[in-house]
C-alpha positions in Angstrom: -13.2 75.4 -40.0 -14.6 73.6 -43.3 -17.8 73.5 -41.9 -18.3 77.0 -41.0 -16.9 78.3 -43.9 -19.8 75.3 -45.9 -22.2 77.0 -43.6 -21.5 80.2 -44.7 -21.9 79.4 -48.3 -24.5 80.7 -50.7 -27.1 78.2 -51.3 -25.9 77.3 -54.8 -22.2 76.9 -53.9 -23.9 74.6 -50.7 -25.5 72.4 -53.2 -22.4 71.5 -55.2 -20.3 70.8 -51.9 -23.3 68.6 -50.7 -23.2 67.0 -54.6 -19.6 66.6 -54.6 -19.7 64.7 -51.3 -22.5 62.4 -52.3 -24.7 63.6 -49.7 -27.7 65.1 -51.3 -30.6 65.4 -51.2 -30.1 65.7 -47.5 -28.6 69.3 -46.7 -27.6 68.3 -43.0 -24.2 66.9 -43.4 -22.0 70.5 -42.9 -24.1 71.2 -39.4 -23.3 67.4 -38.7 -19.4 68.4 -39.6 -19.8 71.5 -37.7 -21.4 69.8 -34.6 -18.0 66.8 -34.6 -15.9 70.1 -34.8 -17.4 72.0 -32.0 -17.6 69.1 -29.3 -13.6 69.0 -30.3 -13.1 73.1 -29.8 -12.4 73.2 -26.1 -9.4 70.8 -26.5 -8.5 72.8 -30.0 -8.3 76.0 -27.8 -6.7 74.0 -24.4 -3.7 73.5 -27.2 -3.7 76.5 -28.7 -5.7 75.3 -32.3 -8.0 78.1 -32.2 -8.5 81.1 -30.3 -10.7 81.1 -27.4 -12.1 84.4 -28.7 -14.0 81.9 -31.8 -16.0 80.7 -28.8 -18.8 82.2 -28.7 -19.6 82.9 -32.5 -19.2 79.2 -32.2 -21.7 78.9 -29.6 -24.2 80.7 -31.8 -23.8 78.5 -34.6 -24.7 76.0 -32.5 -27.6 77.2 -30.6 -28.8 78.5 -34.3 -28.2 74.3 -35.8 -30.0 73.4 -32.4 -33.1 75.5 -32.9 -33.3 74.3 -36.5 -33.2 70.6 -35.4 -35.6 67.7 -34.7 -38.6 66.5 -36.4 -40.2 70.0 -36.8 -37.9 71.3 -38.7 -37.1 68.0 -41.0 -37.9 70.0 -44.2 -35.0 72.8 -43.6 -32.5 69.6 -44.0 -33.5 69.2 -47.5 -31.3 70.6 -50.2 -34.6 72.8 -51.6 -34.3 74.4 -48.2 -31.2 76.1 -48.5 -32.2 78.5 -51.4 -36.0 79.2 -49.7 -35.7 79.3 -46.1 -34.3 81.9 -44.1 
């Protein structure tokens, strides 16, 4: 949940959460956090976690983190990023 709700920040608000955790000036660690989280959400679901209904906004966020990866898109994993790109 962290990690969609870090997602889901405005870009200033990202920047500090990425500062306080000592990760910048690489932007990539909540989609990191998210993608842990989301190989976990079957099992969080199986025990009754998290509502299967979160399952396919989650899916989304993933297939969105998965477009915006690999060596193409290296520069949208930089902390300028996150207040220029869509």
């Amino acid at each position: 949940m962290r990690s969609v709700a870090v997602l889901a920040l405005e870009a200033d608000a990202q920047t500090a959460w990425l500062d306080s955790s000592g990760t910048l000036p690489s932007a990539d660690e909540p989609a990191l956090e998210f993608d842990d989280g989301y190989r976990l959400a079957p099992t969080f679901v199986e025990h009754g976690w998290l509502d299967g209904a979160a399952m396919p906004a989650l899916a989304r966020i993933d297939a969105q983190l998965d477009a915006m990866s690999g060596p193409q898109n290296s520069d949208l994993w930089h902390v300028t990023a996150l207040s220029g790109a869509a």
